[in-house]
Chimera marker file (.cmm) of the C-alpha trace (Angstrom):
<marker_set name="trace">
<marker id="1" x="27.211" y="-16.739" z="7.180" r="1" g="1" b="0" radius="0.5"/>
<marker id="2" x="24.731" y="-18.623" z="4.684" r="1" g="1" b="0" radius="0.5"/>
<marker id="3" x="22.601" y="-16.521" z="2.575" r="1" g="1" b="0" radius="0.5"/>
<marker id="4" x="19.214" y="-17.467" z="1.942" r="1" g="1" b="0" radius="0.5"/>
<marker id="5" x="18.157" y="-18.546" z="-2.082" r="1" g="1" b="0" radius="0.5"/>
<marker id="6" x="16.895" y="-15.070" z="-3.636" r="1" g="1" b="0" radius="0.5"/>
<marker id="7" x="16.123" y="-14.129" z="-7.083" r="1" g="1" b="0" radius="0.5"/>
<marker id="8" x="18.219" y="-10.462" z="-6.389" r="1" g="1" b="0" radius="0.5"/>
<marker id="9" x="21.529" y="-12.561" z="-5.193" r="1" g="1" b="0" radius="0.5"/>
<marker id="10" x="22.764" y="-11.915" z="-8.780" r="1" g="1" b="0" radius="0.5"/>
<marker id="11" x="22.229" y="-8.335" z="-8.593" r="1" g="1" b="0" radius="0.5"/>
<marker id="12" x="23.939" y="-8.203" z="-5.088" r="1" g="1" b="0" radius="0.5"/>
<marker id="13" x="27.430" y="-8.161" z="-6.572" r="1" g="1" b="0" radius="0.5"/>
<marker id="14" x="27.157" y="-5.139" z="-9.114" r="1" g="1" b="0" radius="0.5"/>
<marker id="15" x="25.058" y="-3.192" z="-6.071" r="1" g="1" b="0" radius="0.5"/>
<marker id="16" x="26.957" y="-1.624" z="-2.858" r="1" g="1" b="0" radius="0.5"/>
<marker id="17" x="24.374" y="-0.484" z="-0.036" r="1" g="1" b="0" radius="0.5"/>
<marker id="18" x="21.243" y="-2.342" z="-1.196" r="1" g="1" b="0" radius="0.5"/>
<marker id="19" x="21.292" y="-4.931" z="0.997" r="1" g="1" b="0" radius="0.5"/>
<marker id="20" x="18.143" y="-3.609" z="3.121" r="1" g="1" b="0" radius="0.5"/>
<marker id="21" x="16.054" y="-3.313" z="-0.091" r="1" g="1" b="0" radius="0.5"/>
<marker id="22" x="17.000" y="-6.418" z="-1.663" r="1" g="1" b="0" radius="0.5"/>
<marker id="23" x="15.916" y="-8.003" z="2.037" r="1" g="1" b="0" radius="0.5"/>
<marker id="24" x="12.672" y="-5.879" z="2.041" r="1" g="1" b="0" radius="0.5"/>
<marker id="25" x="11.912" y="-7.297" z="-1.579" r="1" g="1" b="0" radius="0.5"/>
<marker id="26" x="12.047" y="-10.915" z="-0.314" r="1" g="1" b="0" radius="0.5"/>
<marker id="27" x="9.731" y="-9.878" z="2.558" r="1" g="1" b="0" radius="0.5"/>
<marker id="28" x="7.427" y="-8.419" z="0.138" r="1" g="1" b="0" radius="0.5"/>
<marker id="29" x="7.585" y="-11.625" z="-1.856" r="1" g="1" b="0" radius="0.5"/>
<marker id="30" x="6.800" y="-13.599" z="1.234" r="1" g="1" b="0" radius="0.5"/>
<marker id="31" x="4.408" y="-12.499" z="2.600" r="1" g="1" b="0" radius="0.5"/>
<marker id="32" x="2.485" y="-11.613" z="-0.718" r="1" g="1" b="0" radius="0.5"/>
<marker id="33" x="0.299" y="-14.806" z="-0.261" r="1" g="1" b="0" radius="0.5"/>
<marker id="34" x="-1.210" y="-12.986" z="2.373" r="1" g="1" b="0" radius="0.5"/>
<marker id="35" x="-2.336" y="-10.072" z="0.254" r="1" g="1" b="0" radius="0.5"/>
<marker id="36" x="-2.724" y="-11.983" z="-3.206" r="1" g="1" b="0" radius="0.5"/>
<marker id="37" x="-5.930" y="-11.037" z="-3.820" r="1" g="1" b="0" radius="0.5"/>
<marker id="38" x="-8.107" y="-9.358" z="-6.407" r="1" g="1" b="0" radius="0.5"/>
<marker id="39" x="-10.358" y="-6.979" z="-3.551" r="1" g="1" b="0" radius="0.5"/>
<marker id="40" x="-10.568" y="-4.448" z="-3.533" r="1" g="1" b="0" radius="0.5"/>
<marker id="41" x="-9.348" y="-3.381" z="-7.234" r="1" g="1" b="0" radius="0.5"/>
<marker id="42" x="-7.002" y="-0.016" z="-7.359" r="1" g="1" b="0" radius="0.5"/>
<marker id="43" x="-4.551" y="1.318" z="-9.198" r="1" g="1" b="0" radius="0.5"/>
<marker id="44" x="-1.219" y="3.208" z="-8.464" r="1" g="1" b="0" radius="0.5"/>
<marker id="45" x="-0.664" y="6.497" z="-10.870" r="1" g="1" b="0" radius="0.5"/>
<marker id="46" x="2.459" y="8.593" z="-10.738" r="1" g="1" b="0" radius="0.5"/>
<marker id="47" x="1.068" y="12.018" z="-11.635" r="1" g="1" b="0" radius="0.5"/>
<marker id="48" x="4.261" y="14.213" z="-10.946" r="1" g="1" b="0" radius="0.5"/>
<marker id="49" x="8.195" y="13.920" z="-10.532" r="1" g="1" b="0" radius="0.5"/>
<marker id="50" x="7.342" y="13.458" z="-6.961" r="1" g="1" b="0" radius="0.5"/>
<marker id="51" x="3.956" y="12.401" z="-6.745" r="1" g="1" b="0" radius="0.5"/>
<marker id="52" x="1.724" y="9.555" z="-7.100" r="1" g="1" b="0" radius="0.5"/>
<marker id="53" x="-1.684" y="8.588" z="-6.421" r="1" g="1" b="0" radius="0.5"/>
<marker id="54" x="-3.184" y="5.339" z="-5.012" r="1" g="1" b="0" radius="0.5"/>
<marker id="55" x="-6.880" y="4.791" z="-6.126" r="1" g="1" b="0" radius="0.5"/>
<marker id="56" x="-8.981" y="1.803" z="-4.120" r="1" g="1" b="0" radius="0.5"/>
<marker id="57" x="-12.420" y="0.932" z="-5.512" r="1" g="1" b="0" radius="0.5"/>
<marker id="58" x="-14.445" y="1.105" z="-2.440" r="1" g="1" b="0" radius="0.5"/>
<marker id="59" x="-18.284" y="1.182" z="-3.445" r="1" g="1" b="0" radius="0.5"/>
<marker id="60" x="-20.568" y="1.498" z="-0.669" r="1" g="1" b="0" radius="0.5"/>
<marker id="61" x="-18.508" y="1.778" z="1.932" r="1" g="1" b="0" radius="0.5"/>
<marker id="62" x="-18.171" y="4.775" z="3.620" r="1" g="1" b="0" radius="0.5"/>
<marker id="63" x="-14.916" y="6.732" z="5.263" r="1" g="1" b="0" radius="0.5"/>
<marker id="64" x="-16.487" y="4.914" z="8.750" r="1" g="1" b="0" radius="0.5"/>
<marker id="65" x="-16.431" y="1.852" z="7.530" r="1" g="1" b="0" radius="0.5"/>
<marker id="66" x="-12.468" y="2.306" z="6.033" r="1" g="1" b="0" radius="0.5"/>
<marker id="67" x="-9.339" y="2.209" z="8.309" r="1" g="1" b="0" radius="0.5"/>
<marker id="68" x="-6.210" y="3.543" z="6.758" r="1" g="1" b="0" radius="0.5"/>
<marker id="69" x="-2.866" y="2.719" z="8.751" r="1" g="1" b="0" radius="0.5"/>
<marker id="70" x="0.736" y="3.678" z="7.932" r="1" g="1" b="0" radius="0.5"/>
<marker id="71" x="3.149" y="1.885" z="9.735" r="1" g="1" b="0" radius="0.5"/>
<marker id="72" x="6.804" y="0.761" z="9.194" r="1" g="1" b="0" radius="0.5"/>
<marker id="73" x="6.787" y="1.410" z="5.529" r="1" g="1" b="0" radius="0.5"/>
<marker id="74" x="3.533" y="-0.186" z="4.850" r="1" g="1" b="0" radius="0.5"/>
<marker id="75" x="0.219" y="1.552" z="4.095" r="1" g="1" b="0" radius="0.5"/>
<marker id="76" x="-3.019" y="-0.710" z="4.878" r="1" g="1" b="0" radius="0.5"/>
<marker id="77" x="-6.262" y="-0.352" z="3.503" r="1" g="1" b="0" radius="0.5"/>
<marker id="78" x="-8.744" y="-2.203" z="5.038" r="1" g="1" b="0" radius="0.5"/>
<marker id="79" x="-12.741" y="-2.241" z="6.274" r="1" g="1" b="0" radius="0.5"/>
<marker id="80" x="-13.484" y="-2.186" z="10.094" r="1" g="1" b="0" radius="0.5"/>
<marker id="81" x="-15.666" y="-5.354" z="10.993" r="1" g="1" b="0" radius="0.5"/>
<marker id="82" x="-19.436" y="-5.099" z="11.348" r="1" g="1" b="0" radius="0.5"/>
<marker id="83" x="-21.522" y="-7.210" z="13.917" r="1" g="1" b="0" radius="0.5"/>
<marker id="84" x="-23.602" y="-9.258" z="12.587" r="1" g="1" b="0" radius="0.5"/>
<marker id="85" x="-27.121" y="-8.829" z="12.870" r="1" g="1" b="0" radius="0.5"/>
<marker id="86" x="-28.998" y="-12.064" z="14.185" r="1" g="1" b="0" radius="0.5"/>
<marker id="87" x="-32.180" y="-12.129" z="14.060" r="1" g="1" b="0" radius="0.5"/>
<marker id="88" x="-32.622" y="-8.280" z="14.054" r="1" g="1" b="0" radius="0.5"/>
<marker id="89" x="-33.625" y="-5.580" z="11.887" r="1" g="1" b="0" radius="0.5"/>
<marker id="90" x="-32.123" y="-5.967" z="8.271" r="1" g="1" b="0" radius="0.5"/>
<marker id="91" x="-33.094" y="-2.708" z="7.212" r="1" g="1" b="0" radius="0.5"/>
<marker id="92" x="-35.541" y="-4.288" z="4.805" r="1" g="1" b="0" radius="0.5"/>
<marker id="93" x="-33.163" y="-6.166" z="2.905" r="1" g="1" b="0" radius="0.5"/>
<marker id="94" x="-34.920" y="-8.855" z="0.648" r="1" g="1" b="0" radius="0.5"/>
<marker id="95" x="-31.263" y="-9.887" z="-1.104" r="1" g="1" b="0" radius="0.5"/>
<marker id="96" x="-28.106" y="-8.297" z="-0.571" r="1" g="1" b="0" radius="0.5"/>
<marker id="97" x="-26.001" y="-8.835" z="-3.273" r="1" g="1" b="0" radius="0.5"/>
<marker id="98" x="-23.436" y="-6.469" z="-2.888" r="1" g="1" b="0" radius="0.5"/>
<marker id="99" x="-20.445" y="-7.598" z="-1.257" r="1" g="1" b="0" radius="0.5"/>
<marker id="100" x="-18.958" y="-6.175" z="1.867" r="1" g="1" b="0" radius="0.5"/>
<marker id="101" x="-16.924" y="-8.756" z="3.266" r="1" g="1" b="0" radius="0.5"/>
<marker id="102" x="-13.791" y="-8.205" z="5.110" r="1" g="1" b="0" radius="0.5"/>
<marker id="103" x="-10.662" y="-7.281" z="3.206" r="1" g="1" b="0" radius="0.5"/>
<marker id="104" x="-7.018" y="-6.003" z="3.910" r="1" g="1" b="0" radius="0.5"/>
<marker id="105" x="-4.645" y="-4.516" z="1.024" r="1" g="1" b="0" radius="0.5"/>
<marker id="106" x="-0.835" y="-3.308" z="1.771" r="1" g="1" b="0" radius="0.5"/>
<marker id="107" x="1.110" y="-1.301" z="-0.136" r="1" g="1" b="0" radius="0.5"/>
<marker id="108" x="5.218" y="-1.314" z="0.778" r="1" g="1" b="0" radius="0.5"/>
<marker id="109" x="5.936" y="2.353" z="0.556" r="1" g="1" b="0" radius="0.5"/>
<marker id="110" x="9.599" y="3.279" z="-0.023" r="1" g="1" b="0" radius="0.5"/>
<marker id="111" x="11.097" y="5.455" z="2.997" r="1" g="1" b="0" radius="0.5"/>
<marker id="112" x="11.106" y="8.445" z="1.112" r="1" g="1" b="0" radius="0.5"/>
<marker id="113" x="7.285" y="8.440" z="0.389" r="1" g="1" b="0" radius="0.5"/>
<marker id="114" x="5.116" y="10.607" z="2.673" r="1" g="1" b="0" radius="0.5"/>
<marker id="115" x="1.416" y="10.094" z="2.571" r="1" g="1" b="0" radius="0.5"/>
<marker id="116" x="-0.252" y="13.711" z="2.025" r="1" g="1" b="0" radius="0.5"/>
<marker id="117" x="-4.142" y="13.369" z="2.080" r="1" g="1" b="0" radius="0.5"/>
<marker id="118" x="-6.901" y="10.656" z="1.494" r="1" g="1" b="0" radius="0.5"/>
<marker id="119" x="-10.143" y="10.901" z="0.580" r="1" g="1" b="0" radius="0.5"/>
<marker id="120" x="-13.162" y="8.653" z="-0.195" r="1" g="1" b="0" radius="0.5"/>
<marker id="121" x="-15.434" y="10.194" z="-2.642" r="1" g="1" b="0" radius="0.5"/>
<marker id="122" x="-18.220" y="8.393" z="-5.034" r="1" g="1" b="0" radius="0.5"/>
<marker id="123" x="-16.984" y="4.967" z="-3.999" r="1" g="1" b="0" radius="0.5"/>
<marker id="124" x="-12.765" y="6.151" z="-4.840" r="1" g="1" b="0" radius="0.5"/>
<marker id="125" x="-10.855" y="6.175" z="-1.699" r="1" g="1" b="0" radius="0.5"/>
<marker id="126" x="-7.728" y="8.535" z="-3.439" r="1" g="1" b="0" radius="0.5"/>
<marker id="127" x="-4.551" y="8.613" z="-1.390" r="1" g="1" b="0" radius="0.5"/>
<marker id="128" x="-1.732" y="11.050" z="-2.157" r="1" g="1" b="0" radius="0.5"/>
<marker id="129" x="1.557" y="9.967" z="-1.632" r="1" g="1" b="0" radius="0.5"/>
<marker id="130" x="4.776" y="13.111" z="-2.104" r="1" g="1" b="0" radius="0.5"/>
<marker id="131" x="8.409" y="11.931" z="-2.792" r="1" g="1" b="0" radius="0.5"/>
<marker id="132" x="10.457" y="14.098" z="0.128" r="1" g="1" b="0" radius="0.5"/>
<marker id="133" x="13.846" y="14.218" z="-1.629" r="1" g="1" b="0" radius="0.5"/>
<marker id="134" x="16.192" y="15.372" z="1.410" r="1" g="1" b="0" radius="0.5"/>
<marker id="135" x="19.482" y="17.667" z="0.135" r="1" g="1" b="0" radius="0.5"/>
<marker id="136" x="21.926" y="15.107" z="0.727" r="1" g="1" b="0" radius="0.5"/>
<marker id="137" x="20.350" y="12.975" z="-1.747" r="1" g="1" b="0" radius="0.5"/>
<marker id="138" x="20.094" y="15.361" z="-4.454" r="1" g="1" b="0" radius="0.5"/>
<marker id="139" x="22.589" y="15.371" z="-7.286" r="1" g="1" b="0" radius="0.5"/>
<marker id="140" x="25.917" y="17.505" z="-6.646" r="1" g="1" b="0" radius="0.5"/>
<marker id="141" x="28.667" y="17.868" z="-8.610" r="1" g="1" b="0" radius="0.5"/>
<marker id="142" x="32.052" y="16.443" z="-7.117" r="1" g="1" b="0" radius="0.5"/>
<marker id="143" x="35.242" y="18.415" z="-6.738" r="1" g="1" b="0" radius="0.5"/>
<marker id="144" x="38.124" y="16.644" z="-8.414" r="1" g="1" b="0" radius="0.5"/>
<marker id="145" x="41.277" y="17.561" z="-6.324" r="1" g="1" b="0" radius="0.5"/>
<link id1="1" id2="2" r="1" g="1" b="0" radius="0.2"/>
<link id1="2" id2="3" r="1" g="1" b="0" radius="0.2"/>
<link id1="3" id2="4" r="1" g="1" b="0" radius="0.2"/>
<link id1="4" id2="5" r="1" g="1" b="0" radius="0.2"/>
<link id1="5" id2="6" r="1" g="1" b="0" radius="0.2"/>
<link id1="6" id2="7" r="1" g="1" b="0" radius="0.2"/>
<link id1="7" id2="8" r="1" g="1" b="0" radius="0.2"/>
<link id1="8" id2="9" r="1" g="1" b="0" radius="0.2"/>
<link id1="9" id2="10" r="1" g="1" b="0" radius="0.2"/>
<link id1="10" id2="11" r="1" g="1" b="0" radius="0.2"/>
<link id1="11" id2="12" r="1" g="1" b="0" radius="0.2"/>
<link id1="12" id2="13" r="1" g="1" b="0" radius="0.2"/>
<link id1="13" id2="14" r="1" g="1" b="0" radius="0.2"/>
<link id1="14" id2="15" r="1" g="1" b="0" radius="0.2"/>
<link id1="15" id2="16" r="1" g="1" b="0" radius="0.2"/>
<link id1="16" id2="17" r="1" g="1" b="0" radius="0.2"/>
<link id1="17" id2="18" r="1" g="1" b="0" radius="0.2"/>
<link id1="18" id2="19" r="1" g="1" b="0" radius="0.2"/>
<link id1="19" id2="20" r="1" g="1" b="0" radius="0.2"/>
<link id1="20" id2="21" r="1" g="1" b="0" radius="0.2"/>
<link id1="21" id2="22" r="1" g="1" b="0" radius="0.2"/>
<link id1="22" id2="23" r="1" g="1" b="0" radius="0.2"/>
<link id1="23" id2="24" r="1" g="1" b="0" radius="0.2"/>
<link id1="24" id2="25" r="1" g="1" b="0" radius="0.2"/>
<link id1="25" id2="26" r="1" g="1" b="0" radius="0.2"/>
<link id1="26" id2="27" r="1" g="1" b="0" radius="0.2"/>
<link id1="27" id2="28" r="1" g="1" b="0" radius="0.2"/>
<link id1="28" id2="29" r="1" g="1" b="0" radius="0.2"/>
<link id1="29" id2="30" r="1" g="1" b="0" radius="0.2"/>
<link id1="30" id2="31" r="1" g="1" b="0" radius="0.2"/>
<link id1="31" id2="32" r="1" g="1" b="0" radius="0.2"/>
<link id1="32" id2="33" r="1" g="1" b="0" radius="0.2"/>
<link id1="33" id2="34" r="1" g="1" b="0" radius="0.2"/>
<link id1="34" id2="35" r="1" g="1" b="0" radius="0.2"/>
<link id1="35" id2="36" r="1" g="1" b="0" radius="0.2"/>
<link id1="36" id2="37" r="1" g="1" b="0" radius="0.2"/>
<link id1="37" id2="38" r="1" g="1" b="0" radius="0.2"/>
<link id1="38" id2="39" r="1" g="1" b="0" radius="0.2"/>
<link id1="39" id2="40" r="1" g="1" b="0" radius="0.2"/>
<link id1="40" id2="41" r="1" g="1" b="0" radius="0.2"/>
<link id1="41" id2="42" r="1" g="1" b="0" radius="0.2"/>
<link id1="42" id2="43" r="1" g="1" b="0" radius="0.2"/>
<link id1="43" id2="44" r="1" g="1" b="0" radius="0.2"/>
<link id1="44" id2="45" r="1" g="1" b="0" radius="0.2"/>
<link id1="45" id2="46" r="1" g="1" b="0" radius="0.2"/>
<link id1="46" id2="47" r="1" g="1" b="0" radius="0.2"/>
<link id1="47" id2="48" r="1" g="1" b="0" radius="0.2"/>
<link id1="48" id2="49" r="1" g="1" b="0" radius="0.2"/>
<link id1="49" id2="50" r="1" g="1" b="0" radius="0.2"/>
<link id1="50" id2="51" r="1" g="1" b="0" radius="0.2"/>
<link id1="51" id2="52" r="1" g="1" b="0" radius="0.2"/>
<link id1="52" id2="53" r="1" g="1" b="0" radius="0.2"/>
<link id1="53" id2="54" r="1" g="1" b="0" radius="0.2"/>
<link id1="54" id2="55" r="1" g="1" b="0" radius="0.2"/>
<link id1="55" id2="56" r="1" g="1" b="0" radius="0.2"/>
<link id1="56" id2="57" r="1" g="1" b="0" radius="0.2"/>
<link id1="57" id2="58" r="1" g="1" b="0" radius="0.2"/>
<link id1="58" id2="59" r="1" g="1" b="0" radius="0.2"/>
<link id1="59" id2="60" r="1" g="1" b="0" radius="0.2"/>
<link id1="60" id2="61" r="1" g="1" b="0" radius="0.2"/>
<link id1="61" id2="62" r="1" g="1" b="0" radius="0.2"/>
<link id1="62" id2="63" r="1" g="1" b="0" radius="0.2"/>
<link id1="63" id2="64" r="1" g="1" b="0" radius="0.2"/>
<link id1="64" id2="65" r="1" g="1" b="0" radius="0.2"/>
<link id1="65" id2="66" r="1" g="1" b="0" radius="0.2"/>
<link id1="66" id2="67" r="1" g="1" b="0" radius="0.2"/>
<link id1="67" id2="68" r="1" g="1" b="0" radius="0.2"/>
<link id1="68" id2="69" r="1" g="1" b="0" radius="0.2"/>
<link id1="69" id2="70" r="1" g="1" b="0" radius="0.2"/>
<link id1="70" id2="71" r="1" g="1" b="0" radius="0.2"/>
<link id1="71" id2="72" r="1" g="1" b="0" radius="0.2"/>
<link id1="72" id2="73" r="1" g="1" b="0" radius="0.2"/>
<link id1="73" id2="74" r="1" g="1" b="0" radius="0.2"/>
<link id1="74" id2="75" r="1" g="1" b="0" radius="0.2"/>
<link id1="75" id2="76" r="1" g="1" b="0" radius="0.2"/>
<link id1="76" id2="77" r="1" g="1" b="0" radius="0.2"/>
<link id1="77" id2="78" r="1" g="1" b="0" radius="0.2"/>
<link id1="78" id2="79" r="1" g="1" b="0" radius="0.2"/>
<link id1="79" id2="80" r="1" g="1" b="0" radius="0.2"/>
<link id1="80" id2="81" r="1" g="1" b="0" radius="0.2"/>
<link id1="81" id2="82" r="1" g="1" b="0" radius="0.2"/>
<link id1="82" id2="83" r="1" g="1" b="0" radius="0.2"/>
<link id1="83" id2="84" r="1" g="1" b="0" radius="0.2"/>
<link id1="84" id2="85" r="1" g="1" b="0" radius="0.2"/>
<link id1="85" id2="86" r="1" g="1" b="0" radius="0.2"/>
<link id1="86" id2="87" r="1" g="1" b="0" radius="0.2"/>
<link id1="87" id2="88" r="1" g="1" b="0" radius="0.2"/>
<link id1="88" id2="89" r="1" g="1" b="0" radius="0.2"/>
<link id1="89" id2="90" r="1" g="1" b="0" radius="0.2"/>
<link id1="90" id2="91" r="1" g="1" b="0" radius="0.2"/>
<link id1="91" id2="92" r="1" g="1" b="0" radius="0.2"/>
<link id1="92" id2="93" r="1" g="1" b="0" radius="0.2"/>
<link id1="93" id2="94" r="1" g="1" b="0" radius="0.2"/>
<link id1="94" id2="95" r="1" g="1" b="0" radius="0.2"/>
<link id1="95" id2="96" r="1" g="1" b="0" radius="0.2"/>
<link id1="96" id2="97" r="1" g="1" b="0" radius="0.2"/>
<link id1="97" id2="98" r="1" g="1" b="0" radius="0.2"/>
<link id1="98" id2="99" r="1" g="1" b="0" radius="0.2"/>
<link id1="99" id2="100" r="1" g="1" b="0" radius="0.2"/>
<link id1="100" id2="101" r="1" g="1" b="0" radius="0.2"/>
<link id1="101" id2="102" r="1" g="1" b="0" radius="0.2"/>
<link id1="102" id2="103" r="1" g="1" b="0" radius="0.2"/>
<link id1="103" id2="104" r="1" g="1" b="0" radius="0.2"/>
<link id1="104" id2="105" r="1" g="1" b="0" radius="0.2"/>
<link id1="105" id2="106" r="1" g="1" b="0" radius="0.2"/>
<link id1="106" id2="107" r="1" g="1" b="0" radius="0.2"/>
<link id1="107" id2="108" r="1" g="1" b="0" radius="0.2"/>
<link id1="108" id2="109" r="1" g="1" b="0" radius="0.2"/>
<link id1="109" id2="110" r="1" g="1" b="0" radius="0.2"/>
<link id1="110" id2="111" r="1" g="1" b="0" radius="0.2"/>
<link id1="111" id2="112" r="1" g="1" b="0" radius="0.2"/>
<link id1="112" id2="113" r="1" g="1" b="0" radius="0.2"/>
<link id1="113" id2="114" r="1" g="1" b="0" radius="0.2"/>
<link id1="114" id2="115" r="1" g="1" b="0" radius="0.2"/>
<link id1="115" id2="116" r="1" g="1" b="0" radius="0.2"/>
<link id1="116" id2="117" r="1" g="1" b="0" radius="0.2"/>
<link id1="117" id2="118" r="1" g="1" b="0" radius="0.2"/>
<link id1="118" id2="119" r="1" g="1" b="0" radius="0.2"/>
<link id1="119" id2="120" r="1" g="1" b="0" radius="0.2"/>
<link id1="120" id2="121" r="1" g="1" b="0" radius="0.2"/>
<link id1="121" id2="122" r="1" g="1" b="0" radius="0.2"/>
<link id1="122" id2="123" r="1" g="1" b="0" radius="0.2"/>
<link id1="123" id2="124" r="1" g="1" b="0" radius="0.2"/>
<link id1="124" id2="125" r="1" g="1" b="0" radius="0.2"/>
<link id1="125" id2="126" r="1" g="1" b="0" radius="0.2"/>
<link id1="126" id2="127" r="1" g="1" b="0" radius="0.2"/>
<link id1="127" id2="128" r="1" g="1" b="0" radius="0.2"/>
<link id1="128" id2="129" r="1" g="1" b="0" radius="0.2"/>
<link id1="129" id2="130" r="1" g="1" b="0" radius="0.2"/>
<link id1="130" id2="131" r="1" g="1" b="0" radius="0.2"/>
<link id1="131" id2="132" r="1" g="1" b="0" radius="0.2"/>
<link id1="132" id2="133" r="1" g="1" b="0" radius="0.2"/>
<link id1="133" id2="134" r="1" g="1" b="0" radius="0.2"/>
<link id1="134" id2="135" r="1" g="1" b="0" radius="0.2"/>
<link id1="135" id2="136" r="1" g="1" b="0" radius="0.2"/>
<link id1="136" id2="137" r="1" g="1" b="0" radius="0.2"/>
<link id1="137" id2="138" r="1" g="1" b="0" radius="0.2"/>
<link id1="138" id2="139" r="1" g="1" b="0" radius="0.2"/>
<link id1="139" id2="140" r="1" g="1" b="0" radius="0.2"/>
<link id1="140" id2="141" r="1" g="1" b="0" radius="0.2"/>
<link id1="141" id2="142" r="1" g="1" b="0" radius="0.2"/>
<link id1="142" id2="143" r="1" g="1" b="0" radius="0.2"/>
<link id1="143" id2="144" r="1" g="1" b="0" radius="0.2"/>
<link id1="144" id2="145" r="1" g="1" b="0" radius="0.2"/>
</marker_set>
């Protein structure tokens, strides 16, 4: 079997198990084109042992205008499309200089992640995210026999 070039293949010997997240980096890496860009802004906060908090600048859009989609380990932010207008009622809009073009930001969320609540309030779109730490991964102390 040939293994693909990767920059984890020298941490592949001195790890036993991690093949799956090593391969889920290098997907991440690969597909990051796709998502490198700037827009929306956000930032990721850990505000617990468990916890952590995603924060996506959204100004004036509101929660109808914002799909959020967890799926396979991936969160998606991204707008719903708008018609066009053509030739229609603008609302009165002389210039619009506020941007609301289309956009699509991912977020690879480990397995153990839930997502516990979002909310979009004065332009913030705030997503909770809750490390579940199942009993079997806990620490335990090992009888020695």
């Amino acid at each position: 079997m040939t293994r693909n070039l990767s920059v984890w293949n020298s941490l592949r010997p001195f790890s036993v198990g991690f093949d799956s997240i090593f391969d889920e980096f290098d997907r991440m890496l690969e597909s990051s084109e796709r998502y490198n860009s700037n827009y929306p802004p956000y930032n990721i906060n850990r505000v617990g042992d468990n916890d952590y908090k995603i924060e996506v600048a959204l100004a004036g859009y509101s929660k109808d205008d914002i799909e959020l989609e967890f799926k396979e380990n991936t969160l998606t932010v991204r707008n719903k499309p708008k018609e066009k207008v053509i030739n229609g009622d603008n609302n009165g809009v002389i210039h619009k200089g506020i941007s609301t073009r289309q956009f699509e930001r991912a977020f690879t969320i480990s397995e153990d992640i839930k997502v516990k609540n979002a909310e979009l309030n004065n332009g913030l779109l705030n997503i909770d995210l809750e490390r579940i730490v199942p009993e079997e991964k806990k620490a335990r102390l090992i009888d020695i026999k």
